[in-house]
Phi, psi and omega in degrees: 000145204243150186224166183225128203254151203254176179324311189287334175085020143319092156266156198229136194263165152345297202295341199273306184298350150272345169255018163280295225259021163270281195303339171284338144300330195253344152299311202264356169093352200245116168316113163239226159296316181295305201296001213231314169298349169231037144256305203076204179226016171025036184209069160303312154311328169305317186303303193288350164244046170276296218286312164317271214309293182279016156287343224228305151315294142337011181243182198296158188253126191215125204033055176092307174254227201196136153252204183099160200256138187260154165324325209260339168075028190276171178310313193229025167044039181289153168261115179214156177200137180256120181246142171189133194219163156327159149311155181045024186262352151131075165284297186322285164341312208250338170276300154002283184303291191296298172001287181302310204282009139316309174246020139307320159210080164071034187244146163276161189250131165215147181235123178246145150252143183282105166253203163286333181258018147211085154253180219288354179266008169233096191277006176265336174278309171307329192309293212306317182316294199334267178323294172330315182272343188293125166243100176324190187277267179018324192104339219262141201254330214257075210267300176331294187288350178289326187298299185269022154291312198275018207286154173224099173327337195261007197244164166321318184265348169288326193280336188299326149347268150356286188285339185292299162334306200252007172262256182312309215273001192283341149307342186267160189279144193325330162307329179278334166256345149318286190294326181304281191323316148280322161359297192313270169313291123022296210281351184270148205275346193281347151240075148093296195063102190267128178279303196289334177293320189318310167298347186281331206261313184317297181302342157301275207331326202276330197122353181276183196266139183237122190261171201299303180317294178297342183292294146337260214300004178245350166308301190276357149298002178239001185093014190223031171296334091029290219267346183259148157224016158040086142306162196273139179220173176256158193315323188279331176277324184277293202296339176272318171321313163282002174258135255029330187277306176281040144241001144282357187261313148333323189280327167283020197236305163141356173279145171314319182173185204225118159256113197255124192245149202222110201274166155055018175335274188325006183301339198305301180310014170235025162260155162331155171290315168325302167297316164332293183299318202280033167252342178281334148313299167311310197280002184262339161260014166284309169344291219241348185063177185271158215269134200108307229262058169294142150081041178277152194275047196231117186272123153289115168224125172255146184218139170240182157291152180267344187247045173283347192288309169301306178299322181256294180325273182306290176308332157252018175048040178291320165310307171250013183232305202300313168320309174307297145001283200300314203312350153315333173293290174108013163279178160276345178284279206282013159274336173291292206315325175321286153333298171278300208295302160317329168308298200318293174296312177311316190293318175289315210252044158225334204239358183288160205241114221261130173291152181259146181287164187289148182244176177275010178281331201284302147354297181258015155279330173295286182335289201302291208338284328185325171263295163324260183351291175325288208297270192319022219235307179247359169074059195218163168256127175277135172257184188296132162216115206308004156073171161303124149310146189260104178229158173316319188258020160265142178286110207262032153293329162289334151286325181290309180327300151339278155290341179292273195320318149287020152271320153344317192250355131311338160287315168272005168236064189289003180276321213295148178246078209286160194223130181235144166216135143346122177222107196291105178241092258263145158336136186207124183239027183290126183322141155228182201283091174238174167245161193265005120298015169280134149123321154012000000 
């Protein structure tokens, strides 16, 4: 067991220094691994239609895709879920938790949060979080390039590749089965093995830019200079198109599939109206995927605030004013956006899917875990400390808060008598200052 010895000359083995740094995640509110692995997510049904979703992704494959009609009825039976709960009811936390139990089973993972510097109406800025955060079981970060290390041309799920390309997948533009081939070609000793275009190829897929010119000139060194003629395509359309493309390219690598889990959804409600519809767009296609594209190997799970629907839906009349908005431009792009962005929203106020509040078997499971924790965490016996009152509208981030903080102060006091009290703060769904033409 590997140990780490401190200034004082304390020594702290591995396991203590994971439940030191569990409980000091769960003071500050923000989940991380330890704290989630000894807490758990007390939101078994969620757990359990998780557990459907990548059973239902993992599973057999037949030329790429899967038919059958799913619970949930989306257009194109993407595995997906919307989650929603209060501020401080464990969203994070509870995406966390499926996370592991994701790369628990072989699946890679990315938790993007929707901030001001990836919001959800710029899919070219959510790509790069995706790709930046996917993290393998293994742990290992660099997921594109293992995946297009491990490609094998001869197996089966490279032709299911293939057949997508050139089937469901023959919308996306030609860069993409152009750089496979080379990937491909490139990558074999009878041309050379160009290392560096080969990263040049990794570094498109991942988002960056490959401009044409050099794409041609490594075409017509293999003879397939012919056969692509690269249409133009836009920075927003290429970033989704490659969120459909790797995660078929994970699967032809040899992972079940890719879970992207999107933290902090309601951000949407502090855009612009505009940005508001293309975020409501985006979000019915991370939701329901593009139409054709039954059984892509990608699990979705989204969690907002529950109460965007009164606030935003209603309260900023988005449900009866913004379609109409768009569809006021009078182009075909915003008459499409028009149409998902009404998906986006049917999807907050018909489908979320709301966390249960903690009962009181759960309360005092959490407690002991949680009293156990302290005390191995700092090497005290924790005494009983009383904590919140239990009432329905405490949280449980406010109850975890709570003890953690009066056992803190009983340790260094034992006389002290602690008192916790709740103070509330609402919810701000005030626009903020972007311009609405980011992310174009």
């Amino acid at each position: 067991m590997s140990a780490h010895v401190r200034p004082t000359g304390e020594v702290w083995d591995a396991e203590r220094l994971s439940r030191r740094r569990a409980v000091e995640a769960l003071r500050s509110g923000v989940p991380n691994a330890d704290a989630v692995i000894a807490l758990g997510s007390g939101q078994s049904d969620v757990e359990d239609q998780f557990a459907e979703l990548l059973e239902r992704v993992a599973g057999p494959r037949a030329g790429g895709d899967r038919g059958g009609a799913g619970e949930r009825g989306h257009a194109s039976e993407r595995a997906s879920l919307l989650l929603g709960a209060g501020f401080g009811e464990g969203k994070s936390h509870l995406l966390t938790h499926l996370g592991h139990l994701a790369t628990s089973a072989g699946f890679v993972v990315s938790t993007v949060v929707i901030s001001k510097e990836t919001p959800l109406h710029d899919p070219a800025k959510v790509l790069r979080a995706t790709v930046a955060s996917a993290v393998a079981p293994d742990g290992s970060r660099d997921v594109v390039k293992e995946a297009a290390d491990a490609l094998d041309p001869d197996n089966s799920a490279y032709a299911d590749l293939l057949r997508w390309l050139r089937g469901p997948g023959r919308d996306l533009n030609e860069r993409f089965e152009a750089t496979l081939l080379l990937h491909q070609r490139l990558g074999a000793e009878a041309f050379g093995g160009d290392e560096e275009f080969i990263d040049t190829i990794v570094r498109f897929w991942s988002g960056d830019p490959l401009p044409v010119p050099d794409l041609r000139r490594q075409l017509k060194a293999i003879g397939e200079a012919k056969t692509f003629t690269f249409s133009p395509v836009k920075v927003r359309d290429l970033a989704r198109q490659r969120l459909r493309f790797l995660p078929r390219l994970l699967h032809a690598a040899g992972r079940p599939g890719w879970v992207i889990l999107l933290d902090e959804v309601e951000l949407i409600g502090r855009y612009s109206l505009l940005q508001r519809g293309r975020a409501y767009a985006e979000l019915a296609r991370w939701l329901d995927g593009e139409t054709g594209d039954t059984g892509d190997p990608v699990v979705v799970v989204g969690a907002m605030t529950d109460d965007f629907e009164a606030a935003v839906l209603h309260g900023k009349s988005d449900l009866e004013v913004l379609p109409g908005r768009l569809r006021d431009k009078q182009t075909d792009e915003y008459a499409e956006m028009a149409t998902l962005a009404e998906t986006g929203m049917r999807h907050i106020e018909r489908d979320l899917v709301h966390l249960v509040p903690p009962d009181a078997v759960e309360l005092d499971r959490a407690y002991t875990t949680l009293r156990t924790l302290h005390g191995d965490a700092y090497g005290w016996q924790p005494p009983h400390v009383p904590g919140l009152e239990r009432l329905g509208a405490t949280r449980m981030r406010q109850y975890v808060r709570a003890w953690i903080n009066e056992w803190d102060l009983v340790r260094m006091d034992p006389a002290y008598q602690p008192s916790t009290e709740v103070v509330e703060l609402a919810s701000d769904y005030d626009e903020l200052a972007e311009d609405d033409d980011a992310g174009t």
